[in-house]
C-alpha positions in Angstrom: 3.2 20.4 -16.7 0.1 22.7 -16.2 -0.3 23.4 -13.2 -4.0 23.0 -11.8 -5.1 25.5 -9.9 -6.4 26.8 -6.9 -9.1 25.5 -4.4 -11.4 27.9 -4.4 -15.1 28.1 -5.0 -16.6 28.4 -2.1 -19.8 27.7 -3.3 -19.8 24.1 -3.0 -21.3 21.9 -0.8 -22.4 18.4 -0.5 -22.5 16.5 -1.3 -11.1 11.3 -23.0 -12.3 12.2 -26.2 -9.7 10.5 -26.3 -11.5 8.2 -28.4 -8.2 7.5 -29.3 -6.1 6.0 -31.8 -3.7 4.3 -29.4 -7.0 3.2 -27.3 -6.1 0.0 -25.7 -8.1 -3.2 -26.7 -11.1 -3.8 -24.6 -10.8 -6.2 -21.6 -6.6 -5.3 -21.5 -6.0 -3.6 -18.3 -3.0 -1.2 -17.7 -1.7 -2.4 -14.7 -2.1 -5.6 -12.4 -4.0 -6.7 -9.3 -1.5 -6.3 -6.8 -0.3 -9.9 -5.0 -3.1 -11.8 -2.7 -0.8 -12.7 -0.1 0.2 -9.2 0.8 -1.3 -8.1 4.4 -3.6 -5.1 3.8 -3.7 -2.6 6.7 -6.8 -1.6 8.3 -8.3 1.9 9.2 -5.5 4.7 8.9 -2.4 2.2 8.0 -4.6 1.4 4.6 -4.6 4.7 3.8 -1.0 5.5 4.6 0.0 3.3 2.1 3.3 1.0 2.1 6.9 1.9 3.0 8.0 1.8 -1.1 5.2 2.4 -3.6 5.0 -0.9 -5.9 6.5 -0.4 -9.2 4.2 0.9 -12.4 2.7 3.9 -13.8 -0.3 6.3 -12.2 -3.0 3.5 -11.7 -1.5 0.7 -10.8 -3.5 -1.2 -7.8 -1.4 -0.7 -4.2 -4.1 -2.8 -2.4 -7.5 -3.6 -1.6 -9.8 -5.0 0.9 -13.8 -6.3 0.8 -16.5 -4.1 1.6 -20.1 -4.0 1.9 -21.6 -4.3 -1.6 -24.8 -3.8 -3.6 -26.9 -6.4 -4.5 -25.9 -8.2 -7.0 -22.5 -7.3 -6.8 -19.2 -7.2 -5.2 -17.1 -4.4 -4.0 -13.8 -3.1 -2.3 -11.9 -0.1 -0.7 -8.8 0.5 -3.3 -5.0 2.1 -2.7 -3.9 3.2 -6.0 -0.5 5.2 -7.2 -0.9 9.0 -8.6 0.8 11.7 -9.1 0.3 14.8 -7.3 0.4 18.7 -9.0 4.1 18.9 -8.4 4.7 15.7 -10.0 5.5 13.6 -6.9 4.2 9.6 -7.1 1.5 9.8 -4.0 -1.4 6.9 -3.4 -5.3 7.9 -3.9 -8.3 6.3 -2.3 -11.7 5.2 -3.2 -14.5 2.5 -4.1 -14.6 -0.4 -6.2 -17.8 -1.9 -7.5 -18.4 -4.9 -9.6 -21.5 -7.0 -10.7 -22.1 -10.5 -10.1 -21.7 -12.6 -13.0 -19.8 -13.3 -15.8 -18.1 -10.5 -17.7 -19.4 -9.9 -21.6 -16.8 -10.3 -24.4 -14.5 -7.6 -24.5 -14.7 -6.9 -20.4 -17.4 -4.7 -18.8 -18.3 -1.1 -19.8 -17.0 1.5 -16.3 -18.3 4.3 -14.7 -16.2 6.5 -12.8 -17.8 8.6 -10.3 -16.3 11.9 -8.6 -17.9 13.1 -5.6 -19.1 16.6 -4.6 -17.4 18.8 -1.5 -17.2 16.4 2.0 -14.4 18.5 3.3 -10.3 18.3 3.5 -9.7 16.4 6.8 -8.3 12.7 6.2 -11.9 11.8 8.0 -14.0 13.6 5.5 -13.2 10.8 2.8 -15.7 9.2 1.0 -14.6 5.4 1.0 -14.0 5.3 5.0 -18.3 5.5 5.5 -19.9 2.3 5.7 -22.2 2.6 3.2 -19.2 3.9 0.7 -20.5 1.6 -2.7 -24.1 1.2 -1.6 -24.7 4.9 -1.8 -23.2 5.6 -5.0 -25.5 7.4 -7.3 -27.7 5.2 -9.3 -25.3 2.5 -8.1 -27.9 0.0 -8.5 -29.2 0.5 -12.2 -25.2 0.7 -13.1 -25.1 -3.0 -11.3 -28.3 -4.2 -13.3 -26.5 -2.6 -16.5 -23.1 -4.4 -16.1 -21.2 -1.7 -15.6 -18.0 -1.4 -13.4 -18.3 1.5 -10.8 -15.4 3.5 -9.4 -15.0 6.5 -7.4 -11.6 8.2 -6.3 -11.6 10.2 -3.0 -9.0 12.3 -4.5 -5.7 13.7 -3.6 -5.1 14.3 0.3 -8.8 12.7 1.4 -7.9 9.6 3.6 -3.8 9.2 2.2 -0.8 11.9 3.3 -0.9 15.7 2.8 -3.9 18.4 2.5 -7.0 18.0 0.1 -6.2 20.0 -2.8 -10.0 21.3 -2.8 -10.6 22.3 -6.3 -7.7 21.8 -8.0 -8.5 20.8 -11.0 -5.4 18.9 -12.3 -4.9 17.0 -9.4 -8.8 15.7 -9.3 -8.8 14.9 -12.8 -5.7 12.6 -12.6 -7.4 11.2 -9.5 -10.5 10.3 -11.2 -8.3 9.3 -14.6 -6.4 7.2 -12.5 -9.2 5.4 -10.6 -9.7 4.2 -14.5 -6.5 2.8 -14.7 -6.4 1.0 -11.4 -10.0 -0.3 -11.9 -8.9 -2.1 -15.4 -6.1 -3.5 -13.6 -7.8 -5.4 -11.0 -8.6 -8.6 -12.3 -11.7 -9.7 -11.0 -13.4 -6.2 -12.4 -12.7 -7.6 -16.0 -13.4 -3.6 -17.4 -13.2 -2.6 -21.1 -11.8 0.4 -22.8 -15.4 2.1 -22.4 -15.8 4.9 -19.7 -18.3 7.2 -18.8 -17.2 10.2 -16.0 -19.7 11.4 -13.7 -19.8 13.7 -11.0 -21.6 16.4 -9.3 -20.5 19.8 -7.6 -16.9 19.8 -6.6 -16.9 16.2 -8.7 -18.8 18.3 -11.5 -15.3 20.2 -11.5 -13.5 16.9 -11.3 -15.4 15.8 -14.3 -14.4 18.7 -16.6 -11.2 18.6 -15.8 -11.1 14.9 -16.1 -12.2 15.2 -19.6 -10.0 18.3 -20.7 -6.8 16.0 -19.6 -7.5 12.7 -21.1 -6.7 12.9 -24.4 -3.1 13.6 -23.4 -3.0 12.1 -19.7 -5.2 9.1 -20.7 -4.9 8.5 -24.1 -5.2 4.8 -24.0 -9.1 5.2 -22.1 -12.0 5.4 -24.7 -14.1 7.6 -23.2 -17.4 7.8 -25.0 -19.1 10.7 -22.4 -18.8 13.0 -19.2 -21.9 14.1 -17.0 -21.0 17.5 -14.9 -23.3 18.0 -12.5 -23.0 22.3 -10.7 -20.0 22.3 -11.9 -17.8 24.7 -10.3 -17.4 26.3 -13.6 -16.0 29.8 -12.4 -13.7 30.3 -9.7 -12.7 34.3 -9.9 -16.8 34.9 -9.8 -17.5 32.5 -6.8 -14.4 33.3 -4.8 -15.6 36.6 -3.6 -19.1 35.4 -3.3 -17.9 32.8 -0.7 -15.5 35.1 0.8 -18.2 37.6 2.0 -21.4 35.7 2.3 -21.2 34.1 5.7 -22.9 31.2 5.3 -20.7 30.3 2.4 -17.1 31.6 4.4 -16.1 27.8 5.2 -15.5 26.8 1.8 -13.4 29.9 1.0 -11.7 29.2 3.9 -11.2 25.2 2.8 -10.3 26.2 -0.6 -7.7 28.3 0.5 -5.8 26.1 2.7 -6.2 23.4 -0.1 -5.0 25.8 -2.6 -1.6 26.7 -0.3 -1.4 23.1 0.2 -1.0 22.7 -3.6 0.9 26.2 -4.3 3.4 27.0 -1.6 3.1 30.5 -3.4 0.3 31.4 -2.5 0.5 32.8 1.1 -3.2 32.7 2.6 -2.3 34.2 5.8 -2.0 37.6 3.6 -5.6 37.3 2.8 -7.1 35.9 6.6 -6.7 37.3 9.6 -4.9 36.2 12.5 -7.4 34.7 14.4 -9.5 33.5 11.0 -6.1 31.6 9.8 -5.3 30.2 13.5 -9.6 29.1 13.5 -8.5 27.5 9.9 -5.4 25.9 11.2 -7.1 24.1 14.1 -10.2 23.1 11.9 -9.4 21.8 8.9 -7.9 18.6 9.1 -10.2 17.9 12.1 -14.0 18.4 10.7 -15.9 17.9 7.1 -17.5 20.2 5.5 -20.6 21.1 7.7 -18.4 21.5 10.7 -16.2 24.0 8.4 -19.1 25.9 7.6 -20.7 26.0 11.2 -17.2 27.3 12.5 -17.3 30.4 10.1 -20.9 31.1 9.8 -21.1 34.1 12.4 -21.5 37.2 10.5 -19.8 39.1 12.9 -16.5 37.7 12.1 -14.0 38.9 9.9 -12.3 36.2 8.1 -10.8 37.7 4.8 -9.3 41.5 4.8 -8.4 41.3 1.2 -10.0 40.3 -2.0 -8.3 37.3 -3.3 -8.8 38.8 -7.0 -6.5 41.7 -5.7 -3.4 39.8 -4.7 -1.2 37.5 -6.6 -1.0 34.9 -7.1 -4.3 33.9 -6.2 -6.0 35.5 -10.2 -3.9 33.3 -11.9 -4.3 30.5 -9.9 -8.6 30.8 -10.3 -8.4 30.8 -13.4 -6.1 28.0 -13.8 -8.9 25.9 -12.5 -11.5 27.2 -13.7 -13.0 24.7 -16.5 -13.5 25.5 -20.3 -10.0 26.7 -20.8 -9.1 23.3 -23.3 -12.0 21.6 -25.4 -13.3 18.3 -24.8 -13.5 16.1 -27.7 -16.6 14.0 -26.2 -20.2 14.2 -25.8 -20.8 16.3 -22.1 -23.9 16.6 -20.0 -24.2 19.5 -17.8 -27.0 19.3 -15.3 -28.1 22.7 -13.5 -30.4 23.2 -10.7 -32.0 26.6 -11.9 -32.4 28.0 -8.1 -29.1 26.7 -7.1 -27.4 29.3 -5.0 -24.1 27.5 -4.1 -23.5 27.4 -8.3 -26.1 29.4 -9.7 -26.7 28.7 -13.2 -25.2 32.0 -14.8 -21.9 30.1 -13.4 -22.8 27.0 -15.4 -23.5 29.2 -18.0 -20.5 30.7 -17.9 -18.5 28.0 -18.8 -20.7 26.6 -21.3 -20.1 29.3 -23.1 -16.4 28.8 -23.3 -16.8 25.3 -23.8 -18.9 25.3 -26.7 -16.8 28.1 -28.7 -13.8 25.6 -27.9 -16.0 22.9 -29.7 -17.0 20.9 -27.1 -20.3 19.2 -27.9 -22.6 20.4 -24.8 -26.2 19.0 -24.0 -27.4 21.1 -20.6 -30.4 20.0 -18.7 -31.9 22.3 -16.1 -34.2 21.7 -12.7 -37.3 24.7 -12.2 -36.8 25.5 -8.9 -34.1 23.0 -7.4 -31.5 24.1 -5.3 -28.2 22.3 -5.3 -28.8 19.4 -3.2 -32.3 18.1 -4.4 -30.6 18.8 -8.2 -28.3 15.8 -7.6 -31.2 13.4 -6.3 -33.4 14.6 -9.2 -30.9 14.6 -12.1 -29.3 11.2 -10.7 -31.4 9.1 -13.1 -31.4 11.5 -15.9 -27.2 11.0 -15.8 -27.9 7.2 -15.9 -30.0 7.5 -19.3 -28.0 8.9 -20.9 -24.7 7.2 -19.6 -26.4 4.1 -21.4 -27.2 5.9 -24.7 -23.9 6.7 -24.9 -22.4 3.8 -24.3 -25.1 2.2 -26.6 -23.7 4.7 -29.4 -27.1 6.7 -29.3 -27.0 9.6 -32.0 -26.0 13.0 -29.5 -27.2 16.2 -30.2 -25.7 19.4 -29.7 -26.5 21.7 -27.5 -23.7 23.9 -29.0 -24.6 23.8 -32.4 -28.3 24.4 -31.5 -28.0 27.8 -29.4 -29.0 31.4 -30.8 
């Protein structure tokens, strides 16, 4: 098993081509809504998940429960089975949405969504706000399209154990999953058609996503992945975010999520006493702004060592750094071009990669956006082209076309 690497990158905030031959029919889901009569927890017991796991493979449906919903549709808080980056069967979080309506022939076309940075605390979860599936990018035009919606909080975020911040093997079977469980639940009636999108750390979670679902997902027909600021180069952001105070609280995040993940990688050798103890106390307490707020005084000295200069932590940065496997479907990256959490020589940076791996690239940029107004701007850009992929619009690419 690869293991996925390290939480890093500071610089984020915010907020399968396996088009492939053993693709399952459309409308066949992989697992099965889980039994109606089953009591489902509320607040933290929903997250902690049952005693025993129910039998079945990553993706299969734990529980649910009704939440607020779009117009014109219906949606619900999920519990689904994954696997963590040591392999271990753990539950995963996140929203369910699903139009009104009959279902088409062959079950609904799906969209799974993978959110940017919130934080590592349980509290910093995505589903547990009120407004979880109402405030899901261009949720409403993917409701007037047809189209299930799912997001995954990811590994840690609401259920047992750390945040893995920015480890890219355990988002992308956290998003991947999501799939599964979504096919499985009966009332969504979803296809073999899926479209990933996310944005920042989700932009990450997108890559990654893609790069694994040929062999972790083989059965999904993926037909397109939207990466948003992807964190698309960990060993040159890490030492950015390590020495720019305003940016020290993701370092610091990243760090205890990568530990969390890799019990190798010792982060009191690179903190100081009282920056690891200030870590300790905050990071399963406060999201991301209060991480960022609690580190932001330039005065402080947080890391006394470059992470770049002690091992394990290279290794680990580039293990989760994107572009190191091809993806064999059509990819959107979107770049703000005055982004300073992921400037776009980052993006750039792994475009490169990408493309001399052969993965067909388109990349739309945003004069003068920095990261933030870049995901409200791009948001309906992503949509477009979701639906001319899964319309089976000729793609052009970028790749082929560059100097």
């Amino acid at each position: 098993m690869k293991r996925s690497s390290l939480v890093l990158a500071s610089t984020l905030i915010l907020v399968v081509v396996s088009c492939s031959s053993s693709r399952t029919s459309a409308g066949t889901p992989d697992t099965t809504t889980p039994d109606t009569t089953t009591t489902v927890p509320s607040g933290a017991g929903f997250y902690a998940g049952p005693g025993a796991l129910p039998e079945g493979p990553p993706g299969t449906m734990v529980w649910s429960t009704p939440i607020d919903a779009p117009a014109g549709a219906k949606a619900w808080k999920i519990l689904y089975k994954s696997k963590s980056v040591a392999d271990k069967d753990i539950v995963v979080s996140g929203v369910l949405v699903v139009p009104d309506g009959p279902a088409p022939t062959g079950g609904r076309r799906l969209v799974t969504w993978a959110h940017g940075t919130t934080g590592v605390a349980d509290a910093c979860a995505p589903s547990m706000a009120t407004d979880a599936a109402t405030e899901l990018p261009a949720i409403d035009r993917f409701v007037k399209d047809g189209y299930v919606v799912v997001a995954s909080d990811y590994e840690g975020l609401g259920t047992p154990g750390l945040h893995p911040y920015l480890v890219g093997e355990s988002e992308g079977r956290g998003v991947l999953d999501a799939v599964r469980a979504a096919r499985g639940f009966t009332e969504a009636h979803a296809g073999g058609d899926v479209a990933i999108y996310g944005y920042s750390q989700g932009g990450h979670a997108a890559l990654f996503a893609g790069q694994m679902a040929a062999t972790y997902a083989p059965e999904l027909h993926i037909v397109g992945d939207v990466a948003g600021a992807p964190v698309g180069d960990l060993k040159a952001l890490m030492p950015v975010a390590t020495n720019i105070a305003k940016f020290r609280g993701f370092a610091v995040m990243g760090g205890f999520g990568f530990s969390a993940a890799y019990p190798e990688a010792d982060l009191k050798v690179l903190l100081t006493p009282e920056a690891y103890e200030l870590g300790r106390q905050q990071v399963e307490k406060v999201c991301v702004q209060g991480m960022l707020t609690a580190f932001e005084d330039p005065a402080m000295t947080v890391y006394t060592k470059n992470p770049l200069d002690v091992a394990p932590w290279p290794d680990l940065l580039t293990e989760n750094t994107p572009g190191s496997a091809g993806i064999g479907f059509p990819v959107l990256a979107l770049q703000g071009l005055a982004d300073q959490l992921v400037p776009p020589a980052v993006t750039e940076s792994w475009r490169k990669r990408a493309c001399a791996l052969g993965t067909p690239i388109e990349l739309k940029t945003y004069p003068g956006l920095d990261h933030g107004p870049t995901a409200a701007a791009s948001a309906p850009d992503a949509a477009t082209w979701i639906e001319d992929r899964f319309a089976g619009t000729a793609f052009v690419d970028g790749c082929a076309l560059s100097p």
